[in-house]
C-alpha angles and dihedrals in degrees: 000000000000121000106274090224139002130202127227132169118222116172096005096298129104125246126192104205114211133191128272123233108271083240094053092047098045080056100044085044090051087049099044099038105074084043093053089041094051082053098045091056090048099067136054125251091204102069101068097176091064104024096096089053096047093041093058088037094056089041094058092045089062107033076054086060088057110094126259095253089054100051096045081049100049086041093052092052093047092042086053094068099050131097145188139223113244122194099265075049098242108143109242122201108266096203128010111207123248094016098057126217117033081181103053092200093051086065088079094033098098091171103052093040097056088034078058092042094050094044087051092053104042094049092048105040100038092069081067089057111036103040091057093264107160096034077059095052085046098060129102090011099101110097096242088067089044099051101182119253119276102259098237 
């Protein structure tokens, strides 16, 4: 089983990262795969000096090239579950959807909002990736392990 938050700091303050629904990260999966793809098959393995910065620089070419309604879409659902550390140190929502910044002063922060976004997908979509999800999703679906049922 995965840890249900985890906390960052980004500016100074203190962040607790929390799971998406299985349904809003299938979505936002679905949304983000054929773009990383694309990125993965843009830069070259065998220059290990550069491949992390090409890597990221190929991935936000991409993710650029996704409209305007999907990304604030894929960005609501990461900044939801995000939370910040309040003084009495109880984690309070960062964003409610539908109705936009629970922390007024995070609304002109651009850094801090796409450092959150950044830290909400990536703890929720590597586990996919690197657990052997979608090997796992694959499986069993080739016809020669669903033979068809005998007609009867």
């Amino acid at each position: 089983m995965h840890e249900a938050t985890k906390d960052v700091e980004v500016k100074g303050a203190r962040y607790q990262i929390g799971r998406l629904t299985a349904r809003d990260g299938s979505w936002i999966l679905l949304q983000l795969t054929p773009k990383i793809s694309k990125a993965m098959q843009q830069v070259r393995e065998d220059e290990p000096d550069t491949f992390a910065l090409a890597f990221i620089s190929s991935v936000i070419e991409e993710i650029a090239q996704t409209d305007e309604d999907t990304f604030r879409r894929i960005q609501e659902h990461a900044l939801t579950v995000c939370r910040r550390y309040e003084k009495d140190n109880v984690p309070m929502p960062v964003f409610l959807a539908g109705r936009g910044f629970a922390i007024k002063e995070l609304e002109y922060d651009l850094v801090a909002v796409m450092a959150l976004t950044c830290h909400a997908l990536i703890f929720n979509l590597a586990p996919f990736f690197t657990e052997g999800g979608f090997q796992q999703m694959l499986s069993g679906l080739s016809p020669a392990s669903n033979p068809a049922p005998s007609p009867n």
